[in-house]
C-alpha positions in Angstrom: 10.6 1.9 2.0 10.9 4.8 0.0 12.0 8.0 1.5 9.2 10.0 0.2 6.1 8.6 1.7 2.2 9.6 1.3 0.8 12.1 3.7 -0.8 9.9 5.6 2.0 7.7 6.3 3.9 8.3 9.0 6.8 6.1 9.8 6.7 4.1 13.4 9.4 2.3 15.4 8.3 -0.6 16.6 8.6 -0.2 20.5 6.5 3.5 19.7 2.6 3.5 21.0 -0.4 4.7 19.4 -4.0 4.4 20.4 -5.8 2.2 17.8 -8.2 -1.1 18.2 -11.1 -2.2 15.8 -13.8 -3.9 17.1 -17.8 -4.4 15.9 -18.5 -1.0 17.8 -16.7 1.4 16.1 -18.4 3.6 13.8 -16.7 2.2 10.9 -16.3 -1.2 11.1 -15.5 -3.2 8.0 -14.8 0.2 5.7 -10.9 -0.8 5.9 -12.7 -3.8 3.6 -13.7 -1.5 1.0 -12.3 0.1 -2.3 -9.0 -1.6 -1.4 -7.0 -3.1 -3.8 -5.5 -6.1 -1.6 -2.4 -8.2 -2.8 -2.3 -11.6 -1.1 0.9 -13.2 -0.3 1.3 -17.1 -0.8 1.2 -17.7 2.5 -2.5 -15.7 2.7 -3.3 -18.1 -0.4 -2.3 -21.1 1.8 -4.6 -19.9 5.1 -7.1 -19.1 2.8 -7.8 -22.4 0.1 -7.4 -24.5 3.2 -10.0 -22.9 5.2 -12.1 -22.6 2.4 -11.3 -26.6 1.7 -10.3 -25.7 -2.0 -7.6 -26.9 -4.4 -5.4 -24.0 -4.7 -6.1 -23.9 -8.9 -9.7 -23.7 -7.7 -9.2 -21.1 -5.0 -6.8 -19.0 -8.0 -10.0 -19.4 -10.4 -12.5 -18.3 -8.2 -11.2 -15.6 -5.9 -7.7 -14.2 -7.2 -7.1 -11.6 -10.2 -3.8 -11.9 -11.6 -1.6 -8.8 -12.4 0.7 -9.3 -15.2 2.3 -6.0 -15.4 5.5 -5.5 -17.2 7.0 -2.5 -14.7 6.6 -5.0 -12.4 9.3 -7.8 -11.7 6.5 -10.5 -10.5 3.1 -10.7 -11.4 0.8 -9.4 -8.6 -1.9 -11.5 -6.9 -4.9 -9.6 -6.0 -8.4 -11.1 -4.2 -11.3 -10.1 -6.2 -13.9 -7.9 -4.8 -17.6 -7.8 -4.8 -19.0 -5.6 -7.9 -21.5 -4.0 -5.2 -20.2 -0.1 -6.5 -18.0 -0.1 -3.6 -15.4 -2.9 -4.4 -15.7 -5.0 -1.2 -14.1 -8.0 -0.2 -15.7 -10.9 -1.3 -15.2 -12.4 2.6 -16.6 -9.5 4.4 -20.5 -9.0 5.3 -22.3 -6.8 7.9 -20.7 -8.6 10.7 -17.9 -9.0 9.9 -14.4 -10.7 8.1 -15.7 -14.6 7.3 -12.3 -15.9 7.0 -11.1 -13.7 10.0 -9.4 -16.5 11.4 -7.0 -16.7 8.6 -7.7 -13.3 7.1 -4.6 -12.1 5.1 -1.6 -10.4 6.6 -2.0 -7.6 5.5 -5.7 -7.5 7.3 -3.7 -8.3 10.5 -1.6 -5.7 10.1 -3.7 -2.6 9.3 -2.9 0.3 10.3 0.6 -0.8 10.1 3.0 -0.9 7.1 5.9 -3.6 7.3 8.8 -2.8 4.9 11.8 -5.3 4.9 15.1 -5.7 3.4 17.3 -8.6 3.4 20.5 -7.9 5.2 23.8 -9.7 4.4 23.7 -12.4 7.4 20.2 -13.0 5.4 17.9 -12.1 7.9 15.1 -9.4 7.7 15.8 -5.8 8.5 12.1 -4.3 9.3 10.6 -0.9 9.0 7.0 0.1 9.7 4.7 3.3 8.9 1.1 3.9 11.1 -1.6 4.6 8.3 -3.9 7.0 9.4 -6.6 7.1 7.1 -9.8 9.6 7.3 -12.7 6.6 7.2 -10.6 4.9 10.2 -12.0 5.7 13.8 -10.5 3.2 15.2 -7.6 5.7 16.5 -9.9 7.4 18.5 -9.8 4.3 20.9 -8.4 4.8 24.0 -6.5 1.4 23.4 -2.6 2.3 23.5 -0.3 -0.2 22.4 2.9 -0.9 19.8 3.9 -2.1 16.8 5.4 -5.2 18.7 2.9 -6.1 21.4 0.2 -5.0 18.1 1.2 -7.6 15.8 1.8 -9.9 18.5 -2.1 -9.9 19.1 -2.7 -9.8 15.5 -0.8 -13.1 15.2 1.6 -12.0 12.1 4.4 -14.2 13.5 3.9 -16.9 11.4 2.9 -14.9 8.3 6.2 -12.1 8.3 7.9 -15.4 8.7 6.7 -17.3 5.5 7.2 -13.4 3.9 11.0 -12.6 4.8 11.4 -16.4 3.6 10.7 -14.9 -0.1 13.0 -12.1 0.5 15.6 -14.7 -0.9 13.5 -14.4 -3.8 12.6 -10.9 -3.9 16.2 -9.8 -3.1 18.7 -12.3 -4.7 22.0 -10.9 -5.6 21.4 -11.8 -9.1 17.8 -9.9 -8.8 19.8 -6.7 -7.8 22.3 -7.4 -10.5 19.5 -7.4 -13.1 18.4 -10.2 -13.5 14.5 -10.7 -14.9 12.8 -13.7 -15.1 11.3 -14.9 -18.6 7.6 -15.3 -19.0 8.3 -19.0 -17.9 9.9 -18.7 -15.3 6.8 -16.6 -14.3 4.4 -18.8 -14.8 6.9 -21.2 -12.7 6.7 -18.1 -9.9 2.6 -18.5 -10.1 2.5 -22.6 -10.0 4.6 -22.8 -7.0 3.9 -20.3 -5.0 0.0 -19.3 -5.3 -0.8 -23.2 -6.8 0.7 -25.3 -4.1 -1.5 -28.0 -5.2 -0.3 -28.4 -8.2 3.0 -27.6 -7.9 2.9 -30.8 -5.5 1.2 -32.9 -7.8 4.0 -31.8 -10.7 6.8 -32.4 -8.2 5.4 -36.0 -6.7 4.8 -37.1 -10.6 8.5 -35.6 -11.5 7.5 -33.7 -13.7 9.3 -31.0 -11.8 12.5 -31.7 -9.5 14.8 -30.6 -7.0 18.4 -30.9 -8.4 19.4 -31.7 -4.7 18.2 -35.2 -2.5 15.3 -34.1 -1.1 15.7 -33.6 2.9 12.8 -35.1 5.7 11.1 -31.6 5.5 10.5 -31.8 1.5 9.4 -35.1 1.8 6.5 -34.0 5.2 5.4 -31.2 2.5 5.3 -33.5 -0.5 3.0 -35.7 1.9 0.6 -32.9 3.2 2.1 -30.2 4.9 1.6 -27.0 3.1 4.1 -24.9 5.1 6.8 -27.3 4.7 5.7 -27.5 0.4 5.6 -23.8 0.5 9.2 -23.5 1.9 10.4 -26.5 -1.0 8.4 -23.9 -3.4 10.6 -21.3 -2.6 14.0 -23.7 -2.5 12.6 -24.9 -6.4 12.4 -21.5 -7.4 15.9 -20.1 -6.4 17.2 -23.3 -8.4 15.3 -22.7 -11.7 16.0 -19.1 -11.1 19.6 -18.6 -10.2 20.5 -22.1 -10.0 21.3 -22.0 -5.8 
């Protein structure tokens, strides 16, 4: 994270409590939901098309704008909101998140901000701000708690997981020598990690490949298992990439 940070963010260690909890009582449930603009991850994409029991081109279609912005090194994914004058999620009504048991991360999270870098041993070095925004109530809540025992309850395990996983991505040493990917290798980016689907279908009909034998983990996401395929995704990508 940069060192200059908004005024209303306030950097957090993770063993530091706060009050905070959201719940249907407090006075403003659901405006966190509103005239936001909220990136989803490709692990959010997963939760999200198989809840919804979508193809994950169909999901892309229906619920996801795609940034294509040239100061940016990857195209952004964002989930389209309601055209209600107050750009709302498209899964939230007056009682609440409809997809709440796989909203996205970054859902979970809130009022939270997770920074990570890779480190050289390749694991994640985390950092974390508390938002406090002037629409949020929920910090008048007697609840105390911390960033640790917070997420824990939010269930983010999983989801930081599948995130620090792209960090070898995000923050290859040929990325911080440089290197940009072409337009295809962009669309590449978007097929396997936000079109799992297809990207399975491609790889299954070889019309993509792994330069490697495929191990028993490949072959179990290949067959079904989307968190296995997403982690072959990422493997695919670091080969047509930077040829790892």
């Amino acid at each position: 994270m940069s060192d200059a940070l908004p005024e209303n963010f306030n950097r957090i260690k993770s063993d530091q409590e706060f009050c905070f909890a959201c719940h249907p009582g407090v006075p403003c449930f659901t405006e966190c939901c509103r005239e936001l603009d909220l990136a989803l991850t490709p692990y959010d994409v997963l939760r999200l098309k198989n809840q919804l029991k979508l193809h994950s081109g169909g999901f892309l279609e229906q619920y996801v704008i795609i940034e294509w912005d040239e100061q940016q090194l990857f195209p952004i994914c964002y989930l389209t909101m309601v055209d209600d004058g107050r750009a709302s999620c498209i899964f939230v009504d007056k009682n609440g998140c409809k997809v709440y048991d796989n909203r996205p991360g970054s859902c979970r999270a809130y009022p939270v901000g997770r920074g990570t870098a890779r480190k050289a041993d390749g694991t994640a070095e985390e950092s974390f701000v508390l938002v406090t925004e002037d629409h949020c109530k929920g910090f008048a809540e007697a609840k105390r708690q911390n960033v640790a025992t917070y997420f824990a309850n939010q269930e983010l395990e999983t989801y930081n997981r599948f995130n620090d996983k792209l960090l070898e991505l995000y923050q290859h040493d040929q990325i911080r020598a440089g290197f940009r990917p072409t337009r295809a290798q962009l669309d590449q980016y978007i097929l396997a990690l936000y079109n799992l689907d297809t990207f399975s279908q491609e790889m299954a009909n070889d019309s993509i490949s792994m330069k490697r034998p495929l191990k028993p983990m490949d072959l179990q996401g290949l067959a079904g298992d989307d968190e296995k395929l997403l982690l072959l995704a990422i493997s695919w990508l670091k080969q047509e990439f930077f040829g790892d």
